[in-house]
N, C-alpha and C positions, 0 to 999 in steps of 0.2 A: 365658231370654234373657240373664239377667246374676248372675255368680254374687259374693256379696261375700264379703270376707273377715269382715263382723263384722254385726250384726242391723241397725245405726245407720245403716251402708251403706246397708243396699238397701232401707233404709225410707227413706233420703234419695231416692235414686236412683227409687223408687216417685213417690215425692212429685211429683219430677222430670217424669216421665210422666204423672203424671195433670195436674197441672196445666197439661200440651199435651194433655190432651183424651182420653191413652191408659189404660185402664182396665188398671191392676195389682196384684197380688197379691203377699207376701212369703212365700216357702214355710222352711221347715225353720227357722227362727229359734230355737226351742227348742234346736237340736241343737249349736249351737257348742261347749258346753261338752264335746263328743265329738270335735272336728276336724271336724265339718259346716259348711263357711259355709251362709249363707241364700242363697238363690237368689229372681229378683224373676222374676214369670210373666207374659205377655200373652196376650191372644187371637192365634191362631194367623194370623189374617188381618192383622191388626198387628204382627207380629213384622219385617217391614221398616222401618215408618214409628218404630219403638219404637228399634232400632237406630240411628239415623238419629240422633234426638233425643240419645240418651247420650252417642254421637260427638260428636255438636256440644257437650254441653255439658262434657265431655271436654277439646275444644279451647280452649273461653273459660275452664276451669276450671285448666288449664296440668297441667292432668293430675296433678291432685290423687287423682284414684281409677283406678282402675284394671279392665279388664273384662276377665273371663275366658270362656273357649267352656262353656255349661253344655248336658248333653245336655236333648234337648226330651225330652217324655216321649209326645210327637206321633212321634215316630223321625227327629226331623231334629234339625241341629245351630245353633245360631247361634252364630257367632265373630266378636267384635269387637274391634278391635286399639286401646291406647291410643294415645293423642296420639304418644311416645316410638316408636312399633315404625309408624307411618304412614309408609309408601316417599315418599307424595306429598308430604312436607312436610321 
């Protein structure tokens, strides 16, 4: 659901999530040093309320990080726009 650019990222961004209660996962972290970012995983029945969370902290964080579309490996997609690229704001 969130792909980072560096391992520190989406082990914050983990952090983030679990400490609202969302159970996450940091995948690919070893592979940066090949052009892999890490990518942060949820359960598939969470992947709204998870989105949700980053947004918001996205917003009070003034858009310090930045969220990219990572493919689910469920065959769907989740895309999150930062604070910056929000029509609504």
């Amino acid at each position: 659901m969130y792909g980072a650019n560096h391992p520190f990222e989406a082990h914050f961004v983990r952090s983030v999530l679990e400490s609202r209660g969302i159970w996450a996962t940091v995948q690919n972290e070893n592979l940066a040093p090949y052009g892999v970012g890490a990518e942060v995983w949820v359960e598939a029945d969470e992947t709204d309320a998870a989105v949700a969370i980053v947004q918001e902290f996205l917003r009070e964080d003034a858009g310090h990080l930045s969220l990219v579309a990572v493919d689910d490996p469920r065959g769907g997609l989740a895309e999150v726009e930062g604070p910056e690229d929000d029509p609504n704001e």
